[in-house]
C-alpha positions as protocol buffer text, in pm:
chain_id: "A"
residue {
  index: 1
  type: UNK
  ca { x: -7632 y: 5466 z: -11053 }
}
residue {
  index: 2
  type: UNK
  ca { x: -7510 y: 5198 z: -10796 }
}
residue {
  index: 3
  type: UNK
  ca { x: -7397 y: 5238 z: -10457 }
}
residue {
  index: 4
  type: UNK
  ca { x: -7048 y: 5223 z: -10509 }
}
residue {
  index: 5
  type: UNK
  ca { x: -7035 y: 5537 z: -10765 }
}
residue {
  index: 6
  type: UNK
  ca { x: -7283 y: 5720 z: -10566 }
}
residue {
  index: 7
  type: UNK
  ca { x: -7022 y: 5684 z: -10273 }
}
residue {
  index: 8
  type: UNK
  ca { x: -6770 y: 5722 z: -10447 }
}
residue {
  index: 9
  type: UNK
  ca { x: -6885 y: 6065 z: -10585 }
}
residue {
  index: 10
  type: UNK
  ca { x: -7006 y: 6146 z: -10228 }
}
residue {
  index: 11
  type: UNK
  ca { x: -6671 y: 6135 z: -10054 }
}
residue {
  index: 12
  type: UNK
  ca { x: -6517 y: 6336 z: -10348 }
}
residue {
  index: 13
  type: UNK
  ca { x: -6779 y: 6583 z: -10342 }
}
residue {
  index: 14
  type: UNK
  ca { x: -6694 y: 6559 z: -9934 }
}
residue {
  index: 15
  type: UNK
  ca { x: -6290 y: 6601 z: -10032 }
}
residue {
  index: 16
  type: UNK
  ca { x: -6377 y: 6896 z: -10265 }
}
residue {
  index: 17
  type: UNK
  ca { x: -6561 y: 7106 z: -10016 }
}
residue {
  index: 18
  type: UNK
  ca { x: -6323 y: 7042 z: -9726 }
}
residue {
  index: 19
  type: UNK
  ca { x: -6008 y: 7030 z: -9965 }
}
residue {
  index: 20
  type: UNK
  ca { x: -5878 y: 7401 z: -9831 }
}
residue {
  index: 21
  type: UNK
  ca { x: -6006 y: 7489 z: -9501 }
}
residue {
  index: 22
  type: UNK
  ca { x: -5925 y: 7864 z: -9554 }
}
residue {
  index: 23
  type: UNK
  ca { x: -6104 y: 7824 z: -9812 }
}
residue {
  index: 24
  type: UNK
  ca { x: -6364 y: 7626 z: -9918 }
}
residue {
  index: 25
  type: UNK
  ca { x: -6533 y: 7538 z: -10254 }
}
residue {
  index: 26
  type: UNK
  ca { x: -6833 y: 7629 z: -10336 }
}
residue {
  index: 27
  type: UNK
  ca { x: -7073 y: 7337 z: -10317 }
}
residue {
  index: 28
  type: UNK
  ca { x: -7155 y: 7402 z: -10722 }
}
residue {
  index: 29
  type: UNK
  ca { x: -6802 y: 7343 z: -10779 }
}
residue {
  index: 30
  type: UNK
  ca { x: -6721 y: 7061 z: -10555 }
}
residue {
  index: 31
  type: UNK
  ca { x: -7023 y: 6861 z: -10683 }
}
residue {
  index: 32
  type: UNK
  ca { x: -6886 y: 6918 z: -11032 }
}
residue {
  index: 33
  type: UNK
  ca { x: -6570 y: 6822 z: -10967 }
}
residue {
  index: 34
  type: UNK
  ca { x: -6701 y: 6524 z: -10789 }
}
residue {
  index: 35
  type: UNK
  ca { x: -6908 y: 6408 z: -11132 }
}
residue {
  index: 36
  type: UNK
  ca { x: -6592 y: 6467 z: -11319 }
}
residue {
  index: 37
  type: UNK
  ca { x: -6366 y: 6244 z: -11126 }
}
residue {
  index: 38
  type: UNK
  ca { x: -6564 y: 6040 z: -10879 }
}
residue {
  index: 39
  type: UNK
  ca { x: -6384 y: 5739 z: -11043 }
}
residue {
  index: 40
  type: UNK
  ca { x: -6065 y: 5812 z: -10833 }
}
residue {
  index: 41
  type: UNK
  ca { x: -6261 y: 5797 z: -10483 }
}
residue {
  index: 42
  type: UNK
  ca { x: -6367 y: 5425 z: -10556 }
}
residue {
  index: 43
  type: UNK
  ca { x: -6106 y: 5299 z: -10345 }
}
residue {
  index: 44
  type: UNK
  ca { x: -6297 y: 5483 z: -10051 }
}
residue {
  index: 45
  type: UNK
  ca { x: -6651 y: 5372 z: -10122 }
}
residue {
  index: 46
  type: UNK
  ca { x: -6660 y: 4995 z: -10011 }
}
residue {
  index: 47
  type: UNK
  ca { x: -6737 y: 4912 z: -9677 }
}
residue {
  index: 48
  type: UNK
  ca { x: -6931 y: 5181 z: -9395 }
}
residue {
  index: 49
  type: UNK
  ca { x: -6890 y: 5475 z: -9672 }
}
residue {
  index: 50
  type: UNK
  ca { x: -7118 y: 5250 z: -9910 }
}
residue {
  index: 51
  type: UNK
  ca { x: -7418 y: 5127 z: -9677 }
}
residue {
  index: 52
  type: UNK
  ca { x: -7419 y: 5472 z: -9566 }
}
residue {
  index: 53
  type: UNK
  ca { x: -7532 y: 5654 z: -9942 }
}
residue {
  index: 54
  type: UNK
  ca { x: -7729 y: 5306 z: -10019 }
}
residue {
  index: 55
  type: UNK
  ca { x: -8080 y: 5278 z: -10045 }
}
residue {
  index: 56
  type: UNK
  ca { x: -8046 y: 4951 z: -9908 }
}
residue {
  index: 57
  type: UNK
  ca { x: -7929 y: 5020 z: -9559 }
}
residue {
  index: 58
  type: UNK
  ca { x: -8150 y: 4808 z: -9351 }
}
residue {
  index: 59
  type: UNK
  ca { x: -8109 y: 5088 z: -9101 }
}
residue {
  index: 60
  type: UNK
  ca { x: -8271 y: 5331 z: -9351 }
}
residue {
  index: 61
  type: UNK
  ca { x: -8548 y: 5106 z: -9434 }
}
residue {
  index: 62
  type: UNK
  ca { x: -8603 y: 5087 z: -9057 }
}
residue {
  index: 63
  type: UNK
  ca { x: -8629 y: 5443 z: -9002 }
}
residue {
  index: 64
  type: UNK
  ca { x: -8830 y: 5534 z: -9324 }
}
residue {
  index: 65
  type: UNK
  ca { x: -9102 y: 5283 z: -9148 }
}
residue {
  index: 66
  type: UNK
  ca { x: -9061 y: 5466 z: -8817 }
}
């Protein structure tokens, strides 16, 4: 999966479980909803969203050496 569909899932999953503060979804249901339609959250998985989830994140490398 690449970084831009595993953020873009994230922040739905995110939206899903914060979608109704009364109340919330269950986090089974929000990360099923988020598989099902990640695709509409790509618009919000460029840029800080993105290097946060990726494996890449020179940040994360540096702290996984730490």
């Amino acid at each position: 999966m690449n970084d831009k569909k595993i953020a873009a899932r994230f922040a739905a999953f995110v939206w899903y479980l914060n979608q109704d503060a009364g109340k919330p979804a269950a986090p089974r249901e929000a990360g099923r909803l988020a598989r099902e339609n990640w695709e509409a959250f790509l618009p919000y998985a460029d840029g800080k969203l993105r290097r946060l989830v990726s494996r890449r994140d020179p940040v994360r490398r540096h702290m996984a050496i730490v």
